[in-house]
N, C-alpha and C positions, 0 to 999 in steps of 0.2 A: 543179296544185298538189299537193305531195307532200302526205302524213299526216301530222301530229303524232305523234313518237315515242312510244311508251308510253315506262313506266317500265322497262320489262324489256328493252326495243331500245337505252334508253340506258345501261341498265348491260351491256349484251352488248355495244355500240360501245367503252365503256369499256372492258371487258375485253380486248377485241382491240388497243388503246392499249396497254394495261397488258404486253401478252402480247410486245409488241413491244417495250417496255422493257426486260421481263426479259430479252429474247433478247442486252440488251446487257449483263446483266450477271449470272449463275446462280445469285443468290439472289434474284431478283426483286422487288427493291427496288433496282435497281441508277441508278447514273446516268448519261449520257452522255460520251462522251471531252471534248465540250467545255463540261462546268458545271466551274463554279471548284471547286478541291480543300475539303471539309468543316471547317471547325477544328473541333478535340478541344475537350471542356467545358474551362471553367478555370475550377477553386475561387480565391474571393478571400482574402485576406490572413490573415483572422480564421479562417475554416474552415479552413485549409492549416494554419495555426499550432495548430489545437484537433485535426486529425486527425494530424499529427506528435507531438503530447503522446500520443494514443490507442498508438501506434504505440511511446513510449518506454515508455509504462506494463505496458502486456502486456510487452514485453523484458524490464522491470524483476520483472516481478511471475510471471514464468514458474517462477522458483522456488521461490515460496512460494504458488501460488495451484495448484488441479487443473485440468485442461483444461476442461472443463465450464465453470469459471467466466467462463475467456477465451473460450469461442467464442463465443460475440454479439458481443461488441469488434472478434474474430478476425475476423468474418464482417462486418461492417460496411465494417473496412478493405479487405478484397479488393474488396467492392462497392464503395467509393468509387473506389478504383483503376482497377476494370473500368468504371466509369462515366468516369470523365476520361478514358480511350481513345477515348470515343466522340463521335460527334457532340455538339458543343455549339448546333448549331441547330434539334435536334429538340425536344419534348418529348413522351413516351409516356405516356400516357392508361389506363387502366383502365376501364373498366363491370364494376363487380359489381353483383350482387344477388340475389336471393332466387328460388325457383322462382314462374313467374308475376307478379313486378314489371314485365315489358315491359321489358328491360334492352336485349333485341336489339333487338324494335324502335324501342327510342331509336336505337341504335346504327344502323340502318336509317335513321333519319330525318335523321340528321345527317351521317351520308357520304351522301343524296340517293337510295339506290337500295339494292333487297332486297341485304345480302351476309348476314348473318346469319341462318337461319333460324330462324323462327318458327312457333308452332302450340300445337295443344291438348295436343300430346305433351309429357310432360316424365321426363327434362330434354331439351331442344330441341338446347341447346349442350352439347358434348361434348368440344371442344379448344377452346384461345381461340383466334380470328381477328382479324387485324388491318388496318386500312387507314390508311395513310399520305398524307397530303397534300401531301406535295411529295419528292423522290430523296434518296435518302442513307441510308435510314433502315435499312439490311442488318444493319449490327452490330448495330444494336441490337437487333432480332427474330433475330438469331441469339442474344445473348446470353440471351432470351428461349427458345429451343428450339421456336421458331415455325416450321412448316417451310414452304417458298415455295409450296404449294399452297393456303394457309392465310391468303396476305398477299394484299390487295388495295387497289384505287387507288379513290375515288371517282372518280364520271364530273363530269370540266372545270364548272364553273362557276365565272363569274368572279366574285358574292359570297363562297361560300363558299369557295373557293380563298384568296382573295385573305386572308379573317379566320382562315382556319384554317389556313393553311401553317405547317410545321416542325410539325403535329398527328401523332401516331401513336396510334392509339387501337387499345385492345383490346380484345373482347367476349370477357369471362370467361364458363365456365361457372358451373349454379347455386352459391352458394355453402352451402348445405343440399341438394344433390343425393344423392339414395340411394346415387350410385356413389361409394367412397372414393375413386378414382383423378381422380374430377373437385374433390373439397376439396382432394384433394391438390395440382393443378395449379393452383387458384385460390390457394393460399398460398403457391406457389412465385412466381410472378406477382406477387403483391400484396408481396411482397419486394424486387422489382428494378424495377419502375416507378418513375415521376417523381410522380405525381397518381395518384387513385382518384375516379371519379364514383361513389357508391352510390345504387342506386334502388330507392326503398320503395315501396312500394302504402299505400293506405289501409289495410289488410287486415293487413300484416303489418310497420307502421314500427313498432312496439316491440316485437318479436321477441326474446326473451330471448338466442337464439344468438348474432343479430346486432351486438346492443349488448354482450353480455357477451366473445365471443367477435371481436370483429374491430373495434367502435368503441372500446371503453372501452380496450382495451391501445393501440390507435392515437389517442389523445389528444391524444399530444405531436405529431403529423403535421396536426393542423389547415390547416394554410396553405397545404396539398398536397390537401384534402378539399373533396369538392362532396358534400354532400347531396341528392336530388333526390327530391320528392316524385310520384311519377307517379301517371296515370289519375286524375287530380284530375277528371277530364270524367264520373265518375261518382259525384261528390259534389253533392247540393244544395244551391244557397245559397248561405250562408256558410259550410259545412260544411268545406270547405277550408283555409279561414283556423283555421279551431279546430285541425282536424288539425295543419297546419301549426305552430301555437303550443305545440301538444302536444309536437310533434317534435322545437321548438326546448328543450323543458323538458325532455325525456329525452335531450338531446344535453348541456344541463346538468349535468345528473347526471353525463353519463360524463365530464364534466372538459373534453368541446370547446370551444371558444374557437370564437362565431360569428363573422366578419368583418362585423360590423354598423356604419354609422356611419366607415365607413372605416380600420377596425381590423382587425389580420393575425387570421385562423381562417378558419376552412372557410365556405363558399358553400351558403346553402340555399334550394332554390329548388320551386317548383312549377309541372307543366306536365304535359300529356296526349301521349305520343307518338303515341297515335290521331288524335287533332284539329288536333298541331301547336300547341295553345296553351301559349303561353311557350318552344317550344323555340328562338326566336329569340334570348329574354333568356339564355339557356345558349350558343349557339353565340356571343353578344358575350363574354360571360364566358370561356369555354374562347380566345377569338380574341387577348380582353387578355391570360390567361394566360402562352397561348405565346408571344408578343409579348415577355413581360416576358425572357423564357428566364433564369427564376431557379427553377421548378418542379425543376430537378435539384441543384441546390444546396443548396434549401430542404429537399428529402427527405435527402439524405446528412446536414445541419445537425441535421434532428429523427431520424434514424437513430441519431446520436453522443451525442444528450440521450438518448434509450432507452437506449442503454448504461451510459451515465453513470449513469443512476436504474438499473439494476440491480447497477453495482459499487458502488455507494455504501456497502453493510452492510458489505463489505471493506474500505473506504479510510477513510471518515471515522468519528471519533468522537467525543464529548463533552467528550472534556477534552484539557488540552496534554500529547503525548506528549511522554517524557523521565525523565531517573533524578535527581535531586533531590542536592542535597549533604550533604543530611541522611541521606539513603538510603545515600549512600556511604561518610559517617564510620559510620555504622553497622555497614555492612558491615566496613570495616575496625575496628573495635573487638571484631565478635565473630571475627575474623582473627586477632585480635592474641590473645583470651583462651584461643583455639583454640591458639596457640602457647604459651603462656603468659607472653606478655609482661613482667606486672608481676610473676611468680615470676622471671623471669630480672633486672628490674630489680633485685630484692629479695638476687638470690644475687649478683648484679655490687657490690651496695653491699654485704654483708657480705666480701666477697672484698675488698676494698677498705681496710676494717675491720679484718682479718683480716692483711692485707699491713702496715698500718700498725702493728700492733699486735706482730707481729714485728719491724717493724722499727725502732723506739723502743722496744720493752720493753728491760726489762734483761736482761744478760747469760746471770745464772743462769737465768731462765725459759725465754730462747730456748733456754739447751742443755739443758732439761731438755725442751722441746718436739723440739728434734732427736734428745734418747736418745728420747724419744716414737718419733717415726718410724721410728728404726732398728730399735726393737722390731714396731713392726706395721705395715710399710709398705704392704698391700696391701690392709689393713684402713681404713688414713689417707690414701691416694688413690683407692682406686676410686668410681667413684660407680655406684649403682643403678640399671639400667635402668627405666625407668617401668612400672609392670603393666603386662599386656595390658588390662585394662578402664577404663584412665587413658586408652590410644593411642586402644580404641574408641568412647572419651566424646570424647576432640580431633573424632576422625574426624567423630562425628554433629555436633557442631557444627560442622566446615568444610561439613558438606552442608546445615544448617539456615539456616546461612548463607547458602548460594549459595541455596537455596531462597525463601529470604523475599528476597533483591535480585531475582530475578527475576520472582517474581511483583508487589513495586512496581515495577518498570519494566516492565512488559506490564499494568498495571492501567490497565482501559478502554481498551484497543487494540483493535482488531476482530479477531475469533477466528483467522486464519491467522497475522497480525504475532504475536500474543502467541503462541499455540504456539513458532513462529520466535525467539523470544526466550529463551523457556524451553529448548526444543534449544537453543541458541548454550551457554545457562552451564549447562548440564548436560554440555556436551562438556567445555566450560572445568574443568568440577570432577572431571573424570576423574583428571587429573592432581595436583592444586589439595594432595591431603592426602601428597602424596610429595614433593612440590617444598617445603613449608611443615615437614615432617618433616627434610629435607636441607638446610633452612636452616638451624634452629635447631641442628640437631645434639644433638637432646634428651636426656637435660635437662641442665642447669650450668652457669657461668660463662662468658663470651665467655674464648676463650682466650688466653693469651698473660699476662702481670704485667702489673696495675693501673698507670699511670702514679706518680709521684712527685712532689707538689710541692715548691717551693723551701726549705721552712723543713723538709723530714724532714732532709738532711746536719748544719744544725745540730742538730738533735732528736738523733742519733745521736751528733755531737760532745759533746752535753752528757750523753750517760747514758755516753759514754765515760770523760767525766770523771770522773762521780759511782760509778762502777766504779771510776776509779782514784783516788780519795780510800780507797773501803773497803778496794783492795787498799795502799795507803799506812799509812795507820791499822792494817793488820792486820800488815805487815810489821814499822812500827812498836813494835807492843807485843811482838812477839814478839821482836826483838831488846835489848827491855828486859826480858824474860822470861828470855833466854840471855845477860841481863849484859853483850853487847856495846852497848847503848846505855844514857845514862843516865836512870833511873827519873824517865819527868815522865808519868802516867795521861792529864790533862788534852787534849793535843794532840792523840794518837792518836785517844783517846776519840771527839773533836767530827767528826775525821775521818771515822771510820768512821761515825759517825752521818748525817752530813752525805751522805755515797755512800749509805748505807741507805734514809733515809728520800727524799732526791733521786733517786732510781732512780724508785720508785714514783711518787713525784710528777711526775716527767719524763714517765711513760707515762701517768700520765692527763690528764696535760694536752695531751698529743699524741692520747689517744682522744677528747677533747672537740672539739678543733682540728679533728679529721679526721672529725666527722658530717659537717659540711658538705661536702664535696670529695666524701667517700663517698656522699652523698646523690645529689648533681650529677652524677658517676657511673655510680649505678644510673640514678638519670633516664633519662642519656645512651644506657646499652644497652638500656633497655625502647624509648628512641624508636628508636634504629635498627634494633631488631627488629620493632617495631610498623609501620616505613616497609616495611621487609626485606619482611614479611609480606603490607601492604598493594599493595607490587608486585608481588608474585607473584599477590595474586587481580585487581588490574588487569589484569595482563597476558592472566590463563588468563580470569576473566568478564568483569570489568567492559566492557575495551578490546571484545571479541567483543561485547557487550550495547549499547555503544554505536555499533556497526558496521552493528549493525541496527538499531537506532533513525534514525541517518542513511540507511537505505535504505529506511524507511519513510518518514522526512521526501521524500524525493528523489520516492516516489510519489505522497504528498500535493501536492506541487507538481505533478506532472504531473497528478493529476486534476484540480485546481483551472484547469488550466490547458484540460483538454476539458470542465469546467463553464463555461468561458468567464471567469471569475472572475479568473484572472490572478494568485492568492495562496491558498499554504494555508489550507484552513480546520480550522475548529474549536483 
């Protein structure tokens, strides 16, 4: 009768298994020509839909955001991408933990045979190693930078075969080891895995590094987290159970979510990798895990909540973004004052006044207004250029202007949007005081003669008249004067009176007639200087202000949409 194998003859039979695999394929994970071809992971509906929002956000947000702020986003997508490549029947496993926790030799106990070394030396572990439970698993410890001297097979057993297939587990280095190059690796790792087993000791499970530094930021990965309490075999009593409850109360604190009760969080357990007690209850647990093959899904799902809770100071804010209507007659009123709106309304209605008043007065006034003109004509049209410090008081108010619209429409926006906002109508007002200078054509009336309404032709027929009564009556007496007509005072007299005093009266009742028209008027060119105005800073701020308000909107909804939320918030 042969010997009973040690444990060193069945891991060295294994390895010559193993060594024979590899031969069939050079990363030594490889599989057989005839196992069924691997299927690639595949995200379901919900996560596909939250990591495509991830993906429009960063595009959207590449110009208004620094690099910096995108790469966690950045770097999550590449990983989720590089993880759907890969086997969806695997799930890769981590052991971290602490110098002297016994991490290896869990890791020993549960692939059945020494692969990890162990000792009084530390740190013991130097690269990770990994062992796989069933073929296929190449990509993924390449994607890992595992190299094939490094990967290994447990030796055949059909319990733990059979509960831990599609298992890939990996023995981290310490994660407080002296050497930087071994945190270093353990963080690189604890990045691209699916799950993390962490094992504490008695001795160092509230370790400040460890909670502060790798639980407490890892919060949101719960579902993906096994806690393990080890070397519980040198606790008396019930002293276990305390530890234990303690562990659970500083997992508290860091925000972990137990899976107690049949509720999704992390797995805490305790057990002795020396003695073997309870590693059974962890090898059924890791066996349902990978069973579920949701561990890689569930890590890329809390990957994108990480993200998400770090862009959040960017994306959302307190109040509903947007420029108010109030904000905008605003704007446009000190547009308009900037132009000088209601001095142009005020010269269009005296001009108006001015036009009627020529043309209803009487005769003699007008030509006494036209020897006016031909006396000083350059004197009676020109009009005066505005000071220089009139132009440079418009100016500060076109920019006081654009100034205060920008800051209420960036008010409570998160600090890149609102910058983004303020550039936008800062470009806009570059322009904003020449274009609004080129409208008006500053300073003076809208060009061209006032219109005329229907009742000036008779206004002008009736001083026509009353012109030619006086010139009747005047023709009249004078030819009773020169003895060619016969002396009657009487007739001429009423005439000439009648043209005299009707003249005047004709013209003010036509300046009475004509406020109102002149009024309505002026109104008419203050509005359509005030619109004139009001489009021109639409055009140069407002329109640019609103441009990026809808692309912040467009982000909000994409975040809301990698919050899972499905509608902007705030």
């Amino acid at each position: 009768m042969e010997p009973f194998p040690t444990g060193t003859d069945r891991y060295a039979a294994g390895q010559d298994r193993y060594a024979a695999g590899a031969d069939r394929h050079p990363t030594g994970t490889g599989r057989s020509a005839s196992a069924p071809p691997l299927m690639p992971l595949a995200y379901d509906g919900h996560l596909r839909s939250r990591l495509d929002a991830l993906r429009e956000l960063v595009g959207l947000s590449r110009a208004r955001l620094d690099g910096g702020t995108l790469a966690e986003a950045g770097r999550v997508l590449d990983e989720a991408s590089a993880r759907r490549r890969l086997s969806g029947q695997h799930t890769v496993v981590a052991i971290a933990g602490a110098t002297g926790s016994g991490k290896s030799q869990l890791f020993n106990t549960l692939a059945g045979v020494t692969i990890s070394e162990t000792g009084v030396r530390r740190p013991t572990t130097s690269a990770p190693i990994a062992c796989s439970w069933s073929d296929g698993a190449a990509g993924l410890l390449d994607r890992l930078d595992i190299p094939g001297r490094l990967r290994r097979r447990p030796v055949p057993h059909s319990d733990t075969d059979a509960s831990l297939r599609g298992l890939v587990l990996i023995d981290l280095p310490d994660h407080d080891s002296a050497a930087v190059q071994h945190r270093a690796q353990v963080d690189r790792v604890l990045g691209l895995v699916d799950a993390v087993v962490w094992v504490v000791d008695p001795e160092k499970y509230a370790d400040a590094v460890l909670h502060e530094r790798y639980l407490r930021p890892m919060a949101g990965h719960a579902e993906v987290t096994f806690i393990v309490l080890n070397q519980v075999d040198r606790l008396p009593g019930d002293a276990a159970e305390q530890v234990l409850d303690d562990l659970r109360r500083l997992l508290d604190e860091d925000g972990i979510a137990l899976g107690e009760y049949d509720e999704p969080g992390a797995t805490v357990l305790a057990l002795s990798a020396l003695t073997g007690e309870g590693v059974g209850e962890l090898r059924e647990a890791l066996g349902r895990f990978v069973a579920e093959r949701q561990a890689p899904a569930r890590r890329i799902a809390a990957d994108v909540d990480a993200a998400a809770a770090r862009l959040r100071p960017v994306y959302v804010t307190g109040r509903r973004a947007g420029l108010s209507e109030e904000a905008r007659d605003e704007f446009a009123d000190r547009l308009a004052d900037a132009v000088g709106a209601t001095a142009a309304g005020e010269a269009a209605e005296r001009a108006w006044l001015r036009n009627a008043n020529r043309a209803c007065g009487t005769p003699w006034l007008r030509l006494w207004r036209w020897s006016r003109d031909r006396r000083g004509p350059v004197a009676a049209r020109s009009v005066p250029r505005a000071p220089a410090d009139e132009e440079a008081t418009a100016r500060q108010r076109v920019e006081q202007a654009v100034h205060t619209v920008a800051e209420r429409a960036s008010a409570g926006l998160p600090a890149p949007w609102a910058q983004a906002l303020r550039e936008a109508a800062l470009r806009g007002a570059e322009e904003l005081p020449r274009a609004l200078d080129e409208l008006t054509g500053r300073p003076g009336p809208p060009p061209g003669r006032p219109p005329r309404p229907g009742w000036w032709p008779v206004a002008v027929l009736a001083q026509a008249s009353m012109t030619l009564l006086q010139v009747v009556g005047g023709l009249w007496l004078l030819g009773q004067i020169l003895g060619v007509l016969a002396p009657n005072l009487g007739v001429p007299v009423l005439l000439m009176l009648a043209g005299i005093v009707g003249g005047p009266l004709i013209e003010w009742s036509c300046r009475m007639a004509a406020r109102g028209p002149a009024r309505r008027y002026g109104q008419e060119a203050e509005r359509r200087l005030r619109e004139a105005a009001a489009g021109c800073g639409r055009a140069r701020v407002l329109d640019p202000l609103a441009a990026e308000l809808l692309r912040y909107r467009e982000v909000r909804e994409q975040y809301a949409r990698v919050t899972g939320v499905g509608a902007a918030m705030g």
